[in-house]
DODOTI-980064 format. One record per residue: x negated, y, z negated of N, C-alpha, C in turn; residue in three letters. Coordinates in steps of 0.1 Angstrom, whole numbers, plus 5000, padded with zeros to 4 digits. Each point is the difference from the previous one (the first is absolute). Layout:
<gugus>
XYZXYZXYZALA/...
</gugus>
This chain:
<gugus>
499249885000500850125000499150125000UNK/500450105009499350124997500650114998UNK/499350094995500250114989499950155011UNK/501350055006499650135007499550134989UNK/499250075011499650124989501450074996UNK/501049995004501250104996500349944985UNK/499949854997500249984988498549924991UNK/499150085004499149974989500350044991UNK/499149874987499949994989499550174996UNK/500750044990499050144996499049974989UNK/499250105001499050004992500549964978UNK/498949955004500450004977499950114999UNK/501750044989499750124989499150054994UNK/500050104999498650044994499949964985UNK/499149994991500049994991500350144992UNK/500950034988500650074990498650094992UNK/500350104994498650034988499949934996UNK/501749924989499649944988499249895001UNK/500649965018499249835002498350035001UNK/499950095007498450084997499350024985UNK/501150044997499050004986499949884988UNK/501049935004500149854990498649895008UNK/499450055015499449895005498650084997UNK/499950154995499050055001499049954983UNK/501349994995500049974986499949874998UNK/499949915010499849824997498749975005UNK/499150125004498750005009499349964984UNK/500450064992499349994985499749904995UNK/500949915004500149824998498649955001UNK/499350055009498849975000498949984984UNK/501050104993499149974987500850014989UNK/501349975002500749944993499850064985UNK/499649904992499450004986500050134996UNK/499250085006499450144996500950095001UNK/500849995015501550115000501249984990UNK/499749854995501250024990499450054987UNK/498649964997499550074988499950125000UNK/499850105013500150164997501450015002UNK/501249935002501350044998500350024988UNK/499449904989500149984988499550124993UNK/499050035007499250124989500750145005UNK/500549995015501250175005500749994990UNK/501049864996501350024989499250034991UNK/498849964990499750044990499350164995UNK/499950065013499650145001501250074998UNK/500949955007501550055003500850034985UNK/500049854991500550044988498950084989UNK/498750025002499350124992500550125004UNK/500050025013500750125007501650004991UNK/500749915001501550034993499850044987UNK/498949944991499849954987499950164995UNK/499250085009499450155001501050124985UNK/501249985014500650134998501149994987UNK/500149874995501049944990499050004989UNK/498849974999499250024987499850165001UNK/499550105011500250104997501450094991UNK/501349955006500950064994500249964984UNK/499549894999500749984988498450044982UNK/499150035013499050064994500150174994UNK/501050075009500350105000501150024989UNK/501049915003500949984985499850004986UNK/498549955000499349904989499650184999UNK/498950045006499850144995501050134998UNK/501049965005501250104995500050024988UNK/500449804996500749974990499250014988UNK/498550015003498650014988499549864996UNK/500849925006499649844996498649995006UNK/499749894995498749935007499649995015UNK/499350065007500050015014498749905004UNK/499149994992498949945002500049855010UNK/501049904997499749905000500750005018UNK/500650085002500850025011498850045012UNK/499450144994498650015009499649914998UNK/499449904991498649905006500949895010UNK/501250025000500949865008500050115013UNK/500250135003500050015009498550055010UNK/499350024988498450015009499649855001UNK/500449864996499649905004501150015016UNK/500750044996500649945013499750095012UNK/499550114997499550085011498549915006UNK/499450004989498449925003500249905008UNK/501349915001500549845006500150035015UNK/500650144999500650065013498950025008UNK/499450054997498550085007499349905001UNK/499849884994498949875002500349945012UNK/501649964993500849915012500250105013UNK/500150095004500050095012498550005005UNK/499550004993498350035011499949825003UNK/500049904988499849895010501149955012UNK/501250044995501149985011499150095012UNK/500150134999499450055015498649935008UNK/499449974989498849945006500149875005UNK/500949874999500049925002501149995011UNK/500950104999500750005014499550045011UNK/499250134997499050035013499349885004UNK/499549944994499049875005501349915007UNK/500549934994501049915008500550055012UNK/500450124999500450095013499250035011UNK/498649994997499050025006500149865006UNK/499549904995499849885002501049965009UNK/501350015001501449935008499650075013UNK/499750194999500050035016498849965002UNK/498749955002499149975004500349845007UNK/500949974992500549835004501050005012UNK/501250154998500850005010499150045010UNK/499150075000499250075011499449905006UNK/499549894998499449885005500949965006UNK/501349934995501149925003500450125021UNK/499850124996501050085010498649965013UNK/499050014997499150045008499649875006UNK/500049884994499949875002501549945009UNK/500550074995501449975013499750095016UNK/499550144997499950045011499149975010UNK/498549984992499449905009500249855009UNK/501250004998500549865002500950055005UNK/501050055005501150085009499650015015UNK/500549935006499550015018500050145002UNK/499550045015499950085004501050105003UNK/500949945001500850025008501050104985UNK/499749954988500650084990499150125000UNK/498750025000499350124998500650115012UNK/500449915014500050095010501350124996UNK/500749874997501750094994500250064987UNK/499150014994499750044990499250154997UNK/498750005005499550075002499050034988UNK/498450005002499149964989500350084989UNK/500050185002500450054988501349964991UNK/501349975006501249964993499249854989UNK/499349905008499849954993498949994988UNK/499150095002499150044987500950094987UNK/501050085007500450124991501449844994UNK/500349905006500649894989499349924992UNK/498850005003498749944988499950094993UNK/499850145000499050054991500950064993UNK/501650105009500950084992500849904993UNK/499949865003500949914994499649964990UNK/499049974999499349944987499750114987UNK/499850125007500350134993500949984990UNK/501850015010500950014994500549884988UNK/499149945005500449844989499250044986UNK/498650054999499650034990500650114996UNK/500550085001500450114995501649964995UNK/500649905004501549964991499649884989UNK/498649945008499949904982499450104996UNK/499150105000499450074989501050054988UNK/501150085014501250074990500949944992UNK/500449905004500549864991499349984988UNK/498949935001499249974990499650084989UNK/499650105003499650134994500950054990UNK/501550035014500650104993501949995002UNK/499849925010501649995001500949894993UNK/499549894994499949904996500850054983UNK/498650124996500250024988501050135000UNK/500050025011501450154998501249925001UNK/500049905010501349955000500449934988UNK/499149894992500649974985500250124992UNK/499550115000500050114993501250014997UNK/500550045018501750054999500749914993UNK/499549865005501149945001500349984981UNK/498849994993500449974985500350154990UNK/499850115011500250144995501849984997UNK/500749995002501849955003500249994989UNK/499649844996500549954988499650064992UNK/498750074996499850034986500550184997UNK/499850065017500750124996501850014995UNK/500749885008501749984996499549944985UNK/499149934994500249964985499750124993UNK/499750085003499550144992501150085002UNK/500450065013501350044997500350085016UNK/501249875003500949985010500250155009UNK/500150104992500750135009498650065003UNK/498850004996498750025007499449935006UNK/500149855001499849925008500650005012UNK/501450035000501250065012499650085009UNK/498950114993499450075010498849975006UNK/499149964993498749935011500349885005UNK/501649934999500349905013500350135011UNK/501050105000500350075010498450065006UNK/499350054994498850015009499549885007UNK/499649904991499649895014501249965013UNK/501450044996500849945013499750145010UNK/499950114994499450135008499049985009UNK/498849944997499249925005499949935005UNK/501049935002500349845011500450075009UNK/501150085000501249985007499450155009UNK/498950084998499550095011498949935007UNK/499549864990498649975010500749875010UNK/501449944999500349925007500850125011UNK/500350144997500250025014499050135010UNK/498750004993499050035006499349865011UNK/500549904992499249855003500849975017UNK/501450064998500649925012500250175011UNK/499450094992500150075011498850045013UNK/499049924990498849995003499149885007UNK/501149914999499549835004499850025016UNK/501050045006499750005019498650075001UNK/500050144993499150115006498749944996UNK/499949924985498549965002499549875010UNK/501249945005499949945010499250045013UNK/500750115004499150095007498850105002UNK/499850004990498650064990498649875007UNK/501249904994498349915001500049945012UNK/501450005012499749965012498950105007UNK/500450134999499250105004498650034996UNK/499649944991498649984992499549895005UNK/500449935006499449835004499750065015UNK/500950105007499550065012499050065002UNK/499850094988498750084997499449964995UNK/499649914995498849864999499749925012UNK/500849995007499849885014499350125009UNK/501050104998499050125010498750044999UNK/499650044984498549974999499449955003UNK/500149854996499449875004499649985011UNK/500950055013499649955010499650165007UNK/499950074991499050145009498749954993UNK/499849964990498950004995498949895002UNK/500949895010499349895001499849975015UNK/500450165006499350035014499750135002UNK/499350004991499850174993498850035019UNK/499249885002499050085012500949995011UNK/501549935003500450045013500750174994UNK/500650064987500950114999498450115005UNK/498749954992499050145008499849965008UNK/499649905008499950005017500750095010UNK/501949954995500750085008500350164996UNK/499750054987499950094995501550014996UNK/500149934992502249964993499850084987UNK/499650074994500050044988501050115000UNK/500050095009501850064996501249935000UNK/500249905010501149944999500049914990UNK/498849904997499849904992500850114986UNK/499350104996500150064988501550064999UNK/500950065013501250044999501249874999UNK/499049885007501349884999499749964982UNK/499450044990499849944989500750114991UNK/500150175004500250064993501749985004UNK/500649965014501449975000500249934994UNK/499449854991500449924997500050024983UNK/498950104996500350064988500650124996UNK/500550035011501650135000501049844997UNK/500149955007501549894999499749944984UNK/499249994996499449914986500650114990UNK/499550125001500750124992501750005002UNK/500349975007501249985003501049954995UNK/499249875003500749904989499849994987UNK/499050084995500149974983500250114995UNK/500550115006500450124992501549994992UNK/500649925009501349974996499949914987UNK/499049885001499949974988499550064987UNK/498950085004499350044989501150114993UNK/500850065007501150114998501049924983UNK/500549875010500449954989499649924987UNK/498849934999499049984992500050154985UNK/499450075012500050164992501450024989UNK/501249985009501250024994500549954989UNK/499349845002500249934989499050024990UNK/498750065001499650114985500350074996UNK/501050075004500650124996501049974991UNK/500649915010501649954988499549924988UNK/499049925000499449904990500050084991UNK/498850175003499350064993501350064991UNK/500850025004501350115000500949914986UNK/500349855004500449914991499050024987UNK/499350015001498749914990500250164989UNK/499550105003500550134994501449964996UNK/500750015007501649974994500249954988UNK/499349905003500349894988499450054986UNK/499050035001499150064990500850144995UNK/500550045009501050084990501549984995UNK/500649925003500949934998499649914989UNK/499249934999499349934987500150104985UNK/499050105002500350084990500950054996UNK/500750045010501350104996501049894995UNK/500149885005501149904992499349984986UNK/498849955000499150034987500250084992UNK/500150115003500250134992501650004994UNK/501049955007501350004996499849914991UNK/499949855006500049894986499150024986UNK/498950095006499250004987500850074991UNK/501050085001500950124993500749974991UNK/500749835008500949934996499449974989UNK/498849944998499149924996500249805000UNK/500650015014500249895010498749955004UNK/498850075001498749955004499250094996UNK/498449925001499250074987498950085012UNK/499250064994499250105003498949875011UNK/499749944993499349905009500449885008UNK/501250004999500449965010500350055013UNK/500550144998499750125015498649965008UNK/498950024990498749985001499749875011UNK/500649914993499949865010500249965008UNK/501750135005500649985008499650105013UNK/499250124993499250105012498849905006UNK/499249894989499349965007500349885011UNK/501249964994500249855012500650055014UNK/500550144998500450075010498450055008UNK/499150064991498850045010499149855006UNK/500449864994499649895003500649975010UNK/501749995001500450015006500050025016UNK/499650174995500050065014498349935008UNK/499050014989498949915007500049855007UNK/500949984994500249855007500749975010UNK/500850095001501250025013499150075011UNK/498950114998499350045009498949915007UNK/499649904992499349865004500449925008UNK/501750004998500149865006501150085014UNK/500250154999500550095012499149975007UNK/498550044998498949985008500049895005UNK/500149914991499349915009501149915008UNK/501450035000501050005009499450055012UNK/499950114998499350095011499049925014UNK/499249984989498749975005500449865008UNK/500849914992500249855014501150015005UNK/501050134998500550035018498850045009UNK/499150124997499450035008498949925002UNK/499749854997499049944999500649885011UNK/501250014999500849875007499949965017UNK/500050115006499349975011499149975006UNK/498550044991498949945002499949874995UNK/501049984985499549865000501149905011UNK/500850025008500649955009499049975010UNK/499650074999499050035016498849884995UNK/499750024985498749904995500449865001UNK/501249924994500849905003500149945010UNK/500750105012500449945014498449955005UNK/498850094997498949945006499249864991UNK/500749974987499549934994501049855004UNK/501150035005501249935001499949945018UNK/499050065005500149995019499749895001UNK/500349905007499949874999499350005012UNK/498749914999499150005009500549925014UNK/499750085015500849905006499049865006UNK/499050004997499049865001499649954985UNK/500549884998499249984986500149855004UNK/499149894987499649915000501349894999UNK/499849895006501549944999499649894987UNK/501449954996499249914985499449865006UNK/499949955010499449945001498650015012UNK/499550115000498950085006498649914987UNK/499449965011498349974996498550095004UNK/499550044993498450065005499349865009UNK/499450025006499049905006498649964992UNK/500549844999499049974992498449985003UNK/499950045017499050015001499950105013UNK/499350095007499750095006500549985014UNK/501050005006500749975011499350035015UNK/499949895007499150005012500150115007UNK/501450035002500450155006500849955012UNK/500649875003500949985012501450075000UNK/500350125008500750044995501649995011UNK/501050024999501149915010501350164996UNK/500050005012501250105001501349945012UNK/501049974993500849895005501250085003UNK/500750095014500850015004500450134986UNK/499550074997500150164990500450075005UNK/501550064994500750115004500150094986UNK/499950135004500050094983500550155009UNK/500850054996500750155005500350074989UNK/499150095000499350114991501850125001UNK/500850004984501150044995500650165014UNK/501450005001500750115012499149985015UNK/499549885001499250075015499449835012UNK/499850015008500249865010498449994997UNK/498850144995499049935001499649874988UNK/498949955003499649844993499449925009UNK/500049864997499349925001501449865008UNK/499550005011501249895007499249875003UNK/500149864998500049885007498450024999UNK/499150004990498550085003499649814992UNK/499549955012499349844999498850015002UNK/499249984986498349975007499649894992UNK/498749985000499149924991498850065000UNK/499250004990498649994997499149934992UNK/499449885008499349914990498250014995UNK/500149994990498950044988498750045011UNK/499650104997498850065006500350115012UNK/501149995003500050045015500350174998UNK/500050115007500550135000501050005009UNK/501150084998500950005009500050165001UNK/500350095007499950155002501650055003UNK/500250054997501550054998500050125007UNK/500350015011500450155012501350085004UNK/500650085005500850045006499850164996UNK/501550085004500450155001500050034988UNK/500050104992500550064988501449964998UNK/499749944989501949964990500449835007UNK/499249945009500349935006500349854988UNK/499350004990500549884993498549994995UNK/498650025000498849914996499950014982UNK/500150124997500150034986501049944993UNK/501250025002500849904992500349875003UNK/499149915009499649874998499249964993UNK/499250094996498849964988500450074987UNK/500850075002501650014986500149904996UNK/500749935010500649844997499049914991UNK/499550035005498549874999499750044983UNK/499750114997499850034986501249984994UNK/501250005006501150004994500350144989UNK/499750145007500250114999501950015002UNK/500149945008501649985006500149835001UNK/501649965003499849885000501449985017UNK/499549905002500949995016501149964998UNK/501050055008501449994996500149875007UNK/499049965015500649834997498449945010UNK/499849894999499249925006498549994984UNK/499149965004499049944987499050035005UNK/499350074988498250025001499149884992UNK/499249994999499349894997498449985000UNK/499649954986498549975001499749894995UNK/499249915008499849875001501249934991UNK/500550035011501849945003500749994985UNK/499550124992501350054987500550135004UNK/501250005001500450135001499950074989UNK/499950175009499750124986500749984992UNK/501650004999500850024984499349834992UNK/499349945005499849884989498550034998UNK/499650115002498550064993500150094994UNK/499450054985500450114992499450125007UNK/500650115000499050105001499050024999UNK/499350014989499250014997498849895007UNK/500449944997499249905009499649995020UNK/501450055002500149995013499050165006UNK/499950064991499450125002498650054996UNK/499749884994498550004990499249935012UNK/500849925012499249925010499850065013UNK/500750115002499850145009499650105000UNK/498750015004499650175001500550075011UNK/500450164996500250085011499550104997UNK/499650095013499350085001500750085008UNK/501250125001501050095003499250105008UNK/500550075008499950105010499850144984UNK/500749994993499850104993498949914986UNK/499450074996499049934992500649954990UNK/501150104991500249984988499149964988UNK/499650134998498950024993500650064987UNK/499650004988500250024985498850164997UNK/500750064997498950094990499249994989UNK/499249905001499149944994498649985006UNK/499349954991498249935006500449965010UNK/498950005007499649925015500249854995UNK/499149994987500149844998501549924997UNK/500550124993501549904994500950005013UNK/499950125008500749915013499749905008UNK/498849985000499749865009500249924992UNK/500249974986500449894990501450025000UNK/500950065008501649985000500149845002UNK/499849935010500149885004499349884992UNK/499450044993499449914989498950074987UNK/500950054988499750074990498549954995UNK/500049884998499049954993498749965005UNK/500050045016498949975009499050104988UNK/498449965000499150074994499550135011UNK/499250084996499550115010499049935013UNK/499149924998499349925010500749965011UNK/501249964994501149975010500750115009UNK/500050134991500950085004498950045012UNK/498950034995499250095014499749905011UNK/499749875000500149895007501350045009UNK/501350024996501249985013499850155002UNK/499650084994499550145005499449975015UNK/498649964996498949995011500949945013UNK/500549864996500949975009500850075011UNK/501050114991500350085006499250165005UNK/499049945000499150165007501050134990UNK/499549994987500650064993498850024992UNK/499049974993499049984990499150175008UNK/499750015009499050115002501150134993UNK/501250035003500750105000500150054990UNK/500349834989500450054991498950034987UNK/498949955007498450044987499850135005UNK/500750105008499850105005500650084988UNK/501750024996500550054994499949984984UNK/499950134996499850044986500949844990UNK/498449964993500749944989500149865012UNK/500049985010499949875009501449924996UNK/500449894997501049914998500850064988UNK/499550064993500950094988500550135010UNK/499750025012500450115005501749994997UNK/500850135001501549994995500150045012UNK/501150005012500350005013501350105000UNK/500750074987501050015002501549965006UNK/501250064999501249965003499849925016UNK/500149875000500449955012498550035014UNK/499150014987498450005007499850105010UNK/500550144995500150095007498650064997UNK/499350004996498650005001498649945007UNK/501149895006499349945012500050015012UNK/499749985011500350025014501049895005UNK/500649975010500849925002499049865001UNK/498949985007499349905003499549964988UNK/499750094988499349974987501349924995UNK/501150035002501449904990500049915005UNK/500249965013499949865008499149924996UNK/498750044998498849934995500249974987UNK/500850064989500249964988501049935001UNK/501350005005500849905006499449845003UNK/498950015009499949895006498949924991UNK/499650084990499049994988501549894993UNK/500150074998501549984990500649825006UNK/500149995006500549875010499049915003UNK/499150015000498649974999500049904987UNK/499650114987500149924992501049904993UNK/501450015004500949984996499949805004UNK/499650025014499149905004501549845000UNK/500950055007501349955000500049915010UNK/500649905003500149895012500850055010UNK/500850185003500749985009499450135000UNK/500250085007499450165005500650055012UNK/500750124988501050105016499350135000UNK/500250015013499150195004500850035006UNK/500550124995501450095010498950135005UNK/499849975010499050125004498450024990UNK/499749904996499050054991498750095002UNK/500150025012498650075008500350095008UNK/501650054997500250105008499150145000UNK/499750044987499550105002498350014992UNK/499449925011498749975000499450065016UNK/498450024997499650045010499449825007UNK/499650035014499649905011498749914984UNK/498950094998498749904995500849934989UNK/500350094987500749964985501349885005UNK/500349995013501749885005499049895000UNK/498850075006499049865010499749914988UNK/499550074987499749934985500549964996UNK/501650064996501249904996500249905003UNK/500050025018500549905002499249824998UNK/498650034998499549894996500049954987UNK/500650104991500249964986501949945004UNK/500550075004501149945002500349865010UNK/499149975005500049875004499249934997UNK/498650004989499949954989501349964991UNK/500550114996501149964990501049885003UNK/500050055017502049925000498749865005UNK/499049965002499849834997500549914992UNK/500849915009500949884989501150094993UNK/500550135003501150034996501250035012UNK/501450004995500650075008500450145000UNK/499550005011500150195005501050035006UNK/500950154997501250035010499650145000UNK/499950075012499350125005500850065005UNK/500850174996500650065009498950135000UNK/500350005015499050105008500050065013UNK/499650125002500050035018498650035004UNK/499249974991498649975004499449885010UNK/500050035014499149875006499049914994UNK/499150054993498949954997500749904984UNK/501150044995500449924991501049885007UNK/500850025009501049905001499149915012UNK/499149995005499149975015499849864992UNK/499549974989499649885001500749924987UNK/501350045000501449954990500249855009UNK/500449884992500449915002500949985008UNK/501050104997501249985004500450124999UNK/500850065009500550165004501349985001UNK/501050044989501550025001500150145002UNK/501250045013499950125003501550034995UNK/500350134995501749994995500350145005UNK/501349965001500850125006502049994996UNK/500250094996501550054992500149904992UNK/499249904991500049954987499849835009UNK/499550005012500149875007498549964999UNK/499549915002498949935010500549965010UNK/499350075011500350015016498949935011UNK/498950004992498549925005499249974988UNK/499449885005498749924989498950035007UNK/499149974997498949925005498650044999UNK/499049965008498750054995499850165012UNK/499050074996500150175005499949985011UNK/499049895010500050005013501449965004UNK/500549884997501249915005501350145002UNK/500050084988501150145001499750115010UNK/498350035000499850105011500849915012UNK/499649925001499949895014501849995004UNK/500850004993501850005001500350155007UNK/499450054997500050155002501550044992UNK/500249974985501450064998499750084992UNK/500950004984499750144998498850004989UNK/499349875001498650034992499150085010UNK/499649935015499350085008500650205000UNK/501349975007500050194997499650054988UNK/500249964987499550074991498350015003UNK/499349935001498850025001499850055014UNK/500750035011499750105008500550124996UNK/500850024991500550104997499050114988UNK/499349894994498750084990501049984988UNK/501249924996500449994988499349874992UNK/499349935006498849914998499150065004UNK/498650094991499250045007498649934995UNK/499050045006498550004995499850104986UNK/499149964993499850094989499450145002UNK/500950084996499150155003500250084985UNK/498550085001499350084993501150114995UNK/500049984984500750134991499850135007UNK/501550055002499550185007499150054987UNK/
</gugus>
């Protein structure tokens, strides 16, 4: 049965604050033990805090009345001392836990996104997804902090403030209930007047993060073309629209200080002045007003705690939505449960059996694409731009997976090889280097961490990479910068092929690996590179003659097809569209960097 788009499934509801903040609050589970023991010690802060203003008043009675006051102070300077002990180790031990959970959620988010195909970063967009690592994990420590710390113990506050101010006396207690429903009842409709707009607050902020991100991470094409007015006026439109959207909020936020502030006075005079009547009566005593000004100025501190921090996980709730959904993205290649590593180093026969894959809204992909390559041999992968070569060695890594026909190495198919495994036995060496901002040395040890330095300069030399790099300051400690923009293009290739070199894998892909090398430095490679691929299997995409000329086997592709095989002469010799390309100079001879 199929499903038209007119009645697709809709997307899942979003998730609620409260569901946000009950899952933000189970991240703590992690340490268990400890979150319930500083819950223990918030209530026990909470009742010194209550304990306060009732030994005050009745302290104040005691000195009215000329009675003995003494024993009341040393009961209420102990209990002050308990307050102050237990508060500094409460703060200190929540900071640490707090600390500790985001460092763990930060792992957890970042450890998922490294593991998120491509194809999520494309739709995503790198900044959106750092500003949900870094603003997200933010916002998680900053609600256990305030929990732990402080909301925890304002909320038992209130909650045991009730009973003991109605056991003292009901018609003053009547009124610091009416201040806290004063309090609810403006921050629940600040909360829903506010809920859409911060909605749009932080869509608009995830745009002005993505837009940085990606001026900043082609910062040499915006000065080449000389984009800096427009770059700078498309950022300041997008932070006119950001002002936009949060002025309406901040407006109301504001409003709801006002009326809080407005209540909170109120009451405080209202307190007294009923105080003042009953004291007349002599219905209530002089310290009892006393205790009832203070549960009211407790009161109002604890209601301003926990306003805040209402506040703060509406306005926290979108980021941590945004942190979730990327912690929640369900990877679309993962290991199946019954996926094995190879128990021993796989010959490299590798079988592509009738593979079809069509890349999401669009006819391009991969159709009916049949080959073989058995252990040792190079096969070279050719055709037009977009034609299919790169996302067949997609496949092969299992970067994507084929929507139907089977890949295979020595005759297991990929989903019954773990990743890890299946990927520990391939080196590739990418048209773009993909280089780290680090040492020279720790990038060539991407592919195998624990290779020693002997080793490292060894697939250096290999790669006609060792003179260049004893050249630059500090030699293999040299730092290369963001994406080895301190190198030349031919110095990242050579670290690249360093890099693949050592990794020293039984299968080896070059997507252009020598594109941008000069004629002598190709001539070098290429003898370390066919050093290398001995007794391994090689898959080569390239429009270099001098690389595909003496390939085993020449698959030429065109609109996601293989349309000719064979070896370079046998293709010139058909005259089809391998020969035109090479009459055409899209297969050329190697020429010299302008």
């Amino acid at each position: 049965m199929t499903v038209s788009r007119d009645t697709a499934v809709p997307p899942p509801r979003e998730a609620g604050t409260f569901a946000i903040y009950l899952r933000t609050l189970a991240l703590l589970g992690r340490e268990k033990g400890r979150a319930i023991a500083l819950a223990l010690a918030g209530t026990a802060v909470a009742l010194v805090q209550l304990a306060e203003p009732v030994l005050f008043g009745r302290m104040i009675d005691r000195l009215s009345d000329g009675s003995g006051a003494f024993g009341l102070i040393a009961l209420w300077a102990g209990f002050g001392i308990a307050g102050i002990l237990s508060g500094a180790v409460l703060a200190i031990s929540s900071d640490r836990l707090a600390h500790r959970t985001r460092m763990a959620a930060l792992s957890e988010a970042f450890s998922r996104a490294i593991t998120l195909p491509i194809s999520y970063h494309a739709r995503s967009g790198t900044g959106a997804v750092v500003r949900a690592i870094l603003s997200g994990t933010d916002a998680l420590f900053s609600i256990w902090l305030g929990v732990l710390r402080q909301q925890l113990t304002a909320f038992v506050g209130v909650v045991l403030m009730i009973p003991t101010a109605l056991a003292m006396d009901a018609r003053m207690a009547a009124i610091l209930i009416a201040l806290g429903l004063v309090y609810l009842a403006a921050n629940v409709l600040v909360v829903r007047k506010t809920d859409s707009g911060q909605r749009s607050v932080e869509a608009v902020t995830n745009s002005l993060f993505g837009r940085v991100g990606d001026v900043i991470g082609n910062v040499t094409v915006v000065q080449s073309y000389g984009r800096f007015a427009s770059e700078i006026n498309a950022l300041r439109s997008l932070a006119g629209s950001l002002l936009a959207a949060q002025y309406p909020v901040l407006t109301w936020w504001g409003l709801l200080t006002v009326l809080t502030r407005a209540a909170a006075t109120l009451t405080m005079v209202v307190i007294f002045a009923a105080g003042a009547v009953f004291a007349a009566r002599g219905e209530i005593s002089v310290g009892q007003i006393v205790s009832f000004g203070a549960f009211a100025g407790l009161l109002v501190g604890q209601l301003d705690q926990l306003a805040s921090f209402v506040t703060n996980v509406f306005r926290q709730t979108p980021v941590l939505r945004s942190y979730f959904a990327l912690v929640d993205a369900a990877a679309e290649i993962g290991d199946s449960p019954d996926a094995r590593p190879f128990a021993a180093p796989p010959l490299g026969h590798i079988r592509f059996d009738h593979v079809d894959f069509r890349f999401p809204g669009g006819e391009q992909g991969l159709h009916d694409v049949d080959f073989e390559v058995l252990p040792g041999q190079t096969v070279a992968l050719v055709g037009p731009t977009g034609a299919g070569k790169t996302t067949c060695l997609a496949l092969l890594q299992r970067l994507r997976d084929p929507a139907a026909g089977r890949i295979s190495i020595d005759g297991r198919p990929l989903p019954s090889i773990t990743l890890a495994s299946l990927r520990d036995n391939i080196a590739t060496v990418f048209q773009e280097a993909g280089l780290f901002n680090r040492p020279i040395a720790e990038n060539i040890r991407i592919g195998r961490p624990e290779a020693n330095m002997e080793e490292v300069v060894e697939a250096a030399r290999l790669a006609e990479a060792d003179d260049f790099i004893r050249r630059k300051p500090g030699g293999y400690d040299f730092v290369i910068g963001e994406r080895g923009v301190a190198l030349s293009g031919g110095e990242r290739q050579r670290l690249a092929l360093a890099r693949a070199i050592l990794k020293n894998a039984p299968i080896l892909v070059l997507d252009e690996a020598t594109s941008a090398l000069d004629p002598v430095t190709e001539a070098n490679i290429k003898r370390a590179i066919d050093h290398l691929r001995a007794n391994r299997t090689t898959l080569v995409i390239a429009h270099r003659l001098s690389t595909v000329a003496d390939a085993d086997l020449i698959l030429v592709f065109d609109q996601g097809r293989i349309v000719e095989r064979g070896t370079f002469a046998a293709l010139v010799a058909q005259g089809g569209l391998f020969a035109s390309l090479v009459r055409e100079g899209r297969i050329t001879e190697p020429k010299a960097d302008a």
